[in-house]
N, C-alpha and C positions, 0 to 999 in steps of 0.2 A: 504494500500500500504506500508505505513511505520511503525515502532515500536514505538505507541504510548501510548500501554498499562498501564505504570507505569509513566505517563508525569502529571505533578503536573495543577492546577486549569489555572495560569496563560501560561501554555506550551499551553495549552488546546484550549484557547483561541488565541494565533499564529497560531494555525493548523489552528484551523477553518478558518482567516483567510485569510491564505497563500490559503488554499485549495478554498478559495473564490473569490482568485484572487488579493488581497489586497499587491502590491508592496514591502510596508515595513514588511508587514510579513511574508511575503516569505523569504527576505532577513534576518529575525530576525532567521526566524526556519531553516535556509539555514547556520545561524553561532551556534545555537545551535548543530546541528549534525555534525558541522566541528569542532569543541571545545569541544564538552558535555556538557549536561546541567545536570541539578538536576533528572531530570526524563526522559532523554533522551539521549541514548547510541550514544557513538561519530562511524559514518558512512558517513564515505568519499563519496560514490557514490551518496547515500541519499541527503547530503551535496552540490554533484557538481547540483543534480538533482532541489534543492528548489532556489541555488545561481545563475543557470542557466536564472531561469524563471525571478528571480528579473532582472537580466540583460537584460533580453529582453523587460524590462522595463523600463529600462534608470536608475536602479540604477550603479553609478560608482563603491561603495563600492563592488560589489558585483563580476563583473567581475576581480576588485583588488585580492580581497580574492581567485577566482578561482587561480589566475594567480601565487599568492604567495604560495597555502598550498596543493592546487589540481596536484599531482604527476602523470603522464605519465602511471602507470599500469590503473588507474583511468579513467584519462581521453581518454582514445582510444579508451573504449566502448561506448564513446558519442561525435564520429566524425558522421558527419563534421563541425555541428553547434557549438564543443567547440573550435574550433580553432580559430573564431573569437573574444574569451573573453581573447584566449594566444596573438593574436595580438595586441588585446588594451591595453592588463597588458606588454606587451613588447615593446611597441612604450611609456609607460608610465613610463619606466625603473626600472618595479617589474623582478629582475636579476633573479629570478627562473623560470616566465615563457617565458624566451629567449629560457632556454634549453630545457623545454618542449617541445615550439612550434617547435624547429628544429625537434626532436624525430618526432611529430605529423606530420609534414607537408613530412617527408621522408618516412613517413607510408600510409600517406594518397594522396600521389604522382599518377600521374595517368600513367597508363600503357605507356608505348613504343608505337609510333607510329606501328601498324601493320593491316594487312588485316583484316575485320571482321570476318569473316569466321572463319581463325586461330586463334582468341580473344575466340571465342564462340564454339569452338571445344570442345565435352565432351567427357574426358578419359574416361566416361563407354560405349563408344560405341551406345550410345543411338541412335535409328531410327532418333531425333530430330537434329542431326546435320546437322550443313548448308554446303551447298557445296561448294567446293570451288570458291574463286571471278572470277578465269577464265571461268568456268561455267554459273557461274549469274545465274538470274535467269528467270522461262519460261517468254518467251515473249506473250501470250494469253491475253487477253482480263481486265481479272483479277489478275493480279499480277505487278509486278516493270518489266520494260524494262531493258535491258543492259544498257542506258544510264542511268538510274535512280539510277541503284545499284552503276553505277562506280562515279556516282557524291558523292552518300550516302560516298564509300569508300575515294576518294576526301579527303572530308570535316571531315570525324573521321583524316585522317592525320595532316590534316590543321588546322581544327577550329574548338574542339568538341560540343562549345557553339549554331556556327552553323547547325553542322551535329542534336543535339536535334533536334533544331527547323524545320528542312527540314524534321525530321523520326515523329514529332509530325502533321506535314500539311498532309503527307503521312498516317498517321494513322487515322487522320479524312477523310481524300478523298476516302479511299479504305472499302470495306466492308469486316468486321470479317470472316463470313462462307467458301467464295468462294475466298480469296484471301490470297494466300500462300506469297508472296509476304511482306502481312502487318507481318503474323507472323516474317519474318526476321527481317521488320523496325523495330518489338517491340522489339526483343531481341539485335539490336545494340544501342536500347536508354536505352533501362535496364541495358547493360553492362556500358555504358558509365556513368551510374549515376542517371538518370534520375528517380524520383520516382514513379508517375505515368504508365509510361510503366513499369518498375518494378512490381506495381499493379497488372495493364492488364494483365500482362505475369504470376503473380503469378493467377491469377484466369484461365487464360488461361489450364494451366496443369491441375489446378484440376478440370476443366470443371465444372465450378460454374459462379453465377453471384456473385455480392457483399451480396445477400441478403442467400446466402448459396444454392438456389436451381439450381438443375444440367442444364447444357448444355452441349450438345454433341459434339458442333461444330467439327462435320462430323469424330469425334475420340469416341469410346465407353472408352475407358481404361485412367484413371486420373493418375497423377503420382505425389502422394503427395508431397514426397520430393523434388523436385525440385519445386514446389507449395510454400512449405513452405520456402524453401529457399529465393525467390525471394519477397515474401509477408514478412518473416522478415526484410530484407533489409529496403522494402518502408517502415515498419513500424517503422523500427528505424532511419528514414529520415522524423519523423513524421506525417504521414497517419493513423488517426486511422481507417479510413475504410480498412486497413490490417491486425491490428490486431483483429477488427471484423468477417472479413472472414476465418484468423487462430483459433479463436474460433469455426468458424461453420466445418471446415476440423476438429480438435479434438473431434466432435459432431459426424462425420458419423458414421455408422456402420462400411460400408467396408473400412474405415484407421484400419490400424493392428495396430497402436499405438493410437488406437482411448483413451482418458484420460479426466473422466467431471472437473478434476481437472484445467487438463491445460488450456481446453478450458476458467472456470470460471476466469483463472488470465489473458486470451489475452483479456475477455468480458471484464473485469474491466481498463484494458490498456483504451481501446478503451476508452470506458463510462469517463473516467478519462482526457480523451482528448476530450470531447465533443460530441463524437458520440451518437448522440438520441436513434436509436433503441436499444445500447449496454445499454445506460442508464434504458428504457424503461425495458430493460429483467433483468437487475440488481436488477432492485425496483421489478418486478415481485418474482425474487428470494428468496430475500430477504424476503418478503411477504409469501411467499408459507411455510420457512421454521418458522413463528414465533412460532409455536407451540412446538420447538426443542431448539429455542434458543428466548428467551423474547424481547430483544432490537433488535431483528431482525426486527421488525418495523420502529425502529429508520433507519436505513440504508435504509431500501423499500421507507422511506417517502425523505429521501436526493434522491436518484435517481430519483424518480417520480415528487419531484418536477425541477431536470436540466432540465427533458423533457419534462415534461408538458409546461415550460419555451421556449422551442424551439419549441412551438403548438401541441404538442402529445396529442392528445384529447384522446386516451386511456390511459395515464401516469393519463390526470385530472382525467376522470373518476375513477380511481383508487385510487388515492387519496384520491376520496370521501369515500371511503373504509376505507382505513387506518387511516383518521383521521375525522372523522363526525364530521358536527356543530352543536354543542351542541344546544338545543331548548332554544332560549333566554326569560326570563321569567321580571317580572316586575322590580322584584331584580336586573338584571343587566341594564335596561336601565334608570334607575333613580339614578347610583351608584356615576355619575359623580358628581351630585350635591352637596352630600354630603362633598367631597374635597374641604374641604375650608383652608381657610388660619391656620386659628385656631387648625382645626386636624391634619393641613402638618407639624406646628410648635410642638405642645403637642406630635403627635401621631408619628412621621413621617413612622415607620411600619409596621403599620396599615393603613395607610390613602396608603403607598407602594402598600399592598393586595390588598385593594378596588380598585386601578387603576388596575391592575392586574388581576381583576376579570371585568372590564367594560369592557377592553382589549381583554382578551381573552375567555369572555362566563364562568368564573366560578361560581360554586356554594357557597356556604356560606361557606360550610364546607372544599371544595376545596381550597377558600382563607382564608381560616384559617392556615391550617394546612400542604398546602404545602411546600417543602423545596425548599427554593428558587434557591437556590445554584446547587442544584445537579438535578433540571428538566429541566435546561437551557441547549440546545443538537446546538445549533448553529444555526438550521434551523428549529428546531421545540423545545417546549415545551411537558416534560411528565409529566401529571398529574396522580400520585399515592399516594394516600393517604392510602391503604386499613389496612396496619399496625396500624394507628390510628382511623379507620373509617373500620368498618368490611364493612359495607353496600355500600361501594363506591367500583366502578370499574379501573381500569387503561385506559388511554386514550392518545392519542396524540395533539395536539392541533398547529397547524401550523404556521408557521412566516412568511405574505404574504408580508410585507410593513416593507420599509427601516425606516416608525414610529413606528411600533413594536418593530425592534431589537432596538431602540436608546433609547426605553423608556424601554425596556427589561435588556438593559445594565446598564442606571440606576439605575433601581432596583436590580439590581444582584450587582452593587458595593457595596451598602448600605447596604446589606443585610451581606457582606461580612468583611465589618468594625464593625459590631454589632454581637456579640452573641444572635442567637435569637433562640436559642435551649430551650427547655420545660424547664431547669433548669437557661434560661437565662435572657437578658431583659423582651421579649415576654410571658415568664409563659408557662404553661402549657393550653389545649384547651380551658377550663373552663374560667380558666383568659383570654382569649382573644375574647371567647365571651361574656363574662361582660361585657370588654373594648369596644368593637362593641356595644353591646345593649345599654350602656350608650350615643354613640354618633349617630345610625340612629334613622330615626322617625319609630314610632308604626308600619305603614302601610308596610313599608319596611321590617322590623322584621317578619310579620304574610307572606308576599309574599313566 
């Protein structure tokens, strides 16, 4: 999502995680892209995007920091949720985001009392226009009565908080196919703001469900555009079940701007926001292409595991794919013993490996030789050795338990205060299998 490529060891670790959901690092990597960092280019939106989340956390610095450095071209494209961080940075008397929030709040002002009809009137002349309120609409079986519409138009005058809730009771009572009726409720809670009917209405046009497959409801002809119109909206009012379904409209054939590009970056929206299935097809993706691009496992195994997480039993069983459990052998379940006090104090690197390798199912040669430092992927560990070890293959190896990453972390600082490169403390392989065969017993060495 963001430009993380050139982001130094300790940057690396904020991402992971902020993107993990962890308050303060959010807020950490939320002031590095609103400042710059060493390995991270300064980006406002980035910036409002990481300071946002921390504040929806209850950190205070964070909404400060919006309210102070986050400027009005910025923030407009992240109405209506940023307006709350200009109200607290301005009842806080941060004097820059006063003039903001006026900016904000005269932009994000809601229309003039007027008839629905005339609200939702489309300059292209489109068939889909409503009629007007003197009209109403039919009175038959299945649709809104005259009283109904004039109360809906009422309450849009009066009290649009009400008028939702009266188009949202109306949209559960009436049924989709057969009532013309509900399409109008939807389209005056879409206009009004509503994000949900927003949804409905984006899916509505292009005659789809949420899962991408068609419905015709009683129209053959989708009309993307205004599809996608309405599905951006809810989706930037938070819904990632819209930017899900704008992935599947940039998937049809028959969209003339059909793009796998654009689709892959609404999938990733979505996935990014929690959506399972968007997850699910991400990790699939990602997967499909490793053979193009190598750490493409690394990203299938991050997706696969959000969903598998939220019960996707085809996320786990894939999974199983991407990172198989290694056949545990005698070697590793006798490895704990060894760690004694004696080799945590003499060895402590070594004795590092061996937990490392009880840990995570490695092999002798695997905890030898791995690089501590750079297989540590946040939710998963890569085990590649082949550059030292012809005969070993590359593999993934998974972070299931909140005891792995804390004893992973461990090990990764340690590793990081020592030089333990072939020409460092640790020697080269030779010397470190000396060093091992000096301290296991016989039986362990022959396993």
């Amino acid at each position: 999502m963001h430009t993380e490529t050139m982001a130094n060891r300790e940057e690396l670790g904020i991402i992971r995680g902020a993107r993990a959901g962890d308050a303060d690092c959010q807020l950490a990597l939320g002031k590095l892209y609103l400042f710059g960092g060493a390995g991270l280019p300064l980006n406002l939106p980035t910036a409002l995007h990481w300071l946002g989340r921390a504040a929806r956390q209850e950190r205070e610095e964070a909404w400060r920091l919006i309210g102070s450095h986050i400027p009005f071209d910025v923030a407009r494209h992240a109405l209506p949720e940023v307006l709350r961080w200009y109200q607290l940075a301005s009842q806080a008397g941060v004097a820059p985001a006063a003039q903001v929030l006026a900016q904000l709040t005269q932009l994000h002002a809601p229309p003039p009392p007027a008839a629905p009809a005339r609200l939702l009137a489309d300059t292209s002349g489109d068939e889909q226009r409503l009629p007007a309120c003197q009209a109403a609409a039919p009175c038959g079986d299945h649709s809104l009565t005259p009283e109904q519409y004039a109360g809906l138009e009422q309450l849009w005058r009066q009290d649009h908080a009400a008028f939702v809730r009266q188009a949202r009771m109306l949209l559960r009572l009436q049924a989709e196919e057969a009532d013309p009726g509900l399409h109008q409720c939807r389209e005056l809670a879409a206009v009004s703001g509503d994000r949900n009917a927003q949804l409905a209405l984006g899916l509505w046009f292009a005659r789809m469900d949420g899962d991408g497959k068609r419905q015709n409801h009683g129209i053959a002809a989708a009309n993307f555009k205004k599809a996608i119109r309405w599905l951006t909206q809810a989706g930037e009012q938070g819904l990632a079940d819209a930017w899900y379904a704008l992935s599947r409209i940039y998937l049809k054939p028959e969209f003339s701007q059909r793009c796998v590009a654009e689709a892959q970056s609404y999938l990733e929206r979505a996935a990014e926001m929690g959506h399972c299935a968007a997850q699910l097809e991400c990790g699939m993706y990602a997967w499909r292409n490793r053979r193009t691009d190598e750490h493409s496992d690394v990203r299938a195994a991050y997706w696969l595991q959000k969903a598998a997480a939220q019960g996707c039993a085809e996320a786990e069983t894939a999974l199983a794919r991407v990172a198989a459990t290694p056949t545990e052998s005698s070697w590793m379940a006798s490895l704990v013993t060894c760690l004694t006090r004696e080799l945590l104090e003499s060895q402590p690197l070594l004795a590092a490996r061996l937990e490392l390798a009880a840990l995570f199912g490695l092999s002798r040669a695997e905890a030898l030789l791995l690089d501590v430092k750079q297989a540590d992927h946040g939710h998963c560990l890569v085990v590649d050795i082949r550059a030292s070890y012809g005969r070993s293959k590359r593999r993934l190896v998974l972070l299931r338990t909140a005891r792995e990453r804390q004893a992973l972390d461990r090990i990764v600082r340690l590793f990081e205060a020592i030089d333990s490169g072939p020409d460092g403390l640790e020697g080269n392989y030779r010397q470190r299998l000396y060093r091992l065969k000096t301290w296991l017993p016989d039986d362990l060495l022959a396993a």
